[in-house]
N, C-alpha and C positions, 0 to 999 in steps of 0.2 A: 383530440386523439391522444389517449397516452404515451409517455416515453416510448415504452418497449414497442410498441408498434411501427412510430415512426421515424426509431434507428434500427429496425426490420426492414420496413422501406429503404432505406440507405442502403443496408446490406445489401439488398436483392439487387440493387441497382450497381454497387461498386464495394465488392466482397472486402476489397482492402482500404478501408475507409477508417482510417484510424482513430477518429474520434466516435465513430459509432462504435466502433469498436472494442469501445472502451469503455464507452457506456453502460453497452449490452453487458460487459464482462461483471460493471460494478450493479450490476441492476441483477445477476446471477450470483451474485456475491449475496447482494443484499437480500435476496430468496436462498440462502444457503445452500447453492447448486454449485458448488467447489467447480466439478469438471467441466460446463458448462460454461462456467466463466476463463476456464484456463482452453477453453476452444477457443474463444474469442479473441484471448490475448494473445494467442499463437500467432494471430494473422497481423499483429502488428510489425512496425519494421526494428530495426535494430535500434534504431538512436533513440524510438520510442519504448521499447522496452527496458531503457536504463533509466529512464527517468524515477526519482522517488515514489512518486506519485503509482504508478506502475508497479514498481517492486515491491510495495507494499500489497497494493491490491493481487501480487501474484502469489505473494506469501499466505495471505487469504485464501485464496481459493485454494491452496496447496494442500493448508490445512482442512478448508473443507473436505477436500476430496479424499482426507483421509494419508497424504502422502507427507506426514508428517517428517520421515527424514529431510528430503526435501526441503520442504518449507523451514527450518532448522538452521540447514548448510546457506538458505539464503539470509536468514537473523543473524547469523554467523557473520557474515559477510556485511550485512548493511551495519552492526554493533561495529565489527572491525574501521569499517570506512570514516562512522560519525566520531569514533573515540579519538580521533586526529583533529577532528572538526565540530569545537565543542557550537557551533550557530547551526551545521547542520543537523549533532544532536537534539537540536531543542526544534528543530524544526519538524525532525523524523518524528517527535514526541505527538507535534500537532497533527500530523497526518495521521499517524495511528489513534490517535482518539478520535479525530471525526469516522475513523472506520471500526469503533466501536472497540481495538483491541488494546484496552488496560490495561493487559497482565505485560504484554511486550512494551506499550509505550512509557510504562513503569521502568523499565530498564535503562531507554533512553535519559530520561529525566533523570534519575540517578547519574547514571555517567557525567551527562551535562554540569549538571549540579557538582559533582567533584572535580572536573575540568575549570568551571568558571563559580566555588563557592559565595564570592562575594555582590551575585547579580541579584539583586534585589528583584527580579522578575521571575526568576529562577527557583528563588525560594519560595516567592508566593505564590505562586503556581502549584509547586508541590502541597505547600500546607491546604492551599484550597479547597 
């Protein structure tokens, strides 16, 4: 049975089911259905909506859906958070490359890289 079916199943069963939830969001992502994925993530709870992992994927579908200011004021926000925390920056880097978006996780990595210029990880990563 594929994914999307059987966290459809879930859903039907328990609407606020977080990690189907989440799925379904990243799975409407990954069909570039922005608003469809930002339904799904509505239904999550607060503590689950802060997570990186999440605010990336919300910034995704924000963009998809076209709500680009939005999606913006939220890159705003997570660049503000990581520039304090140059391990978070580099982490925020990896998340946004597994979700495909370069042009943003390019910023990460730069910041990082000037926070921590002498991490020999940091640099080869970028040269790679």
């Amino acid at each position: 049975m594929p994914r999307l079916a059987r966290f459809s199943q879930v859903i039907t069963l328990r609407p606020d089911h977080s990690n189907a939830n989440l799925q379904l969001a990243a799975i409407a992502a990954d069909h570039k259905n922005g608003a469809e994925a930002l339904r799904y993530l509505r239904r999550l709870s607060v503590t689950d909506e802060t997570a990186p992992d999440v605010t990336i994927l919300r910034m995704r579908a924000l963009y998809l859906s076209g709500t680009n200011q939005e999606a913006d004021q939220v890159l705003t926000t997570l660049t503000e958070h990581t520039a304090q925390d140059p391990q978070l920056s580099f982490s925020m880097d990896w998340r946004l490359l597994k979700q495909h978006d370069i042009r943003t996780a390019e910023r990460f990595f730069f910041s990082y890289s000037r926070a921590d210029p002498g991490n020999f990880v940091t640099c080869f990563t970028i040269l790679a």
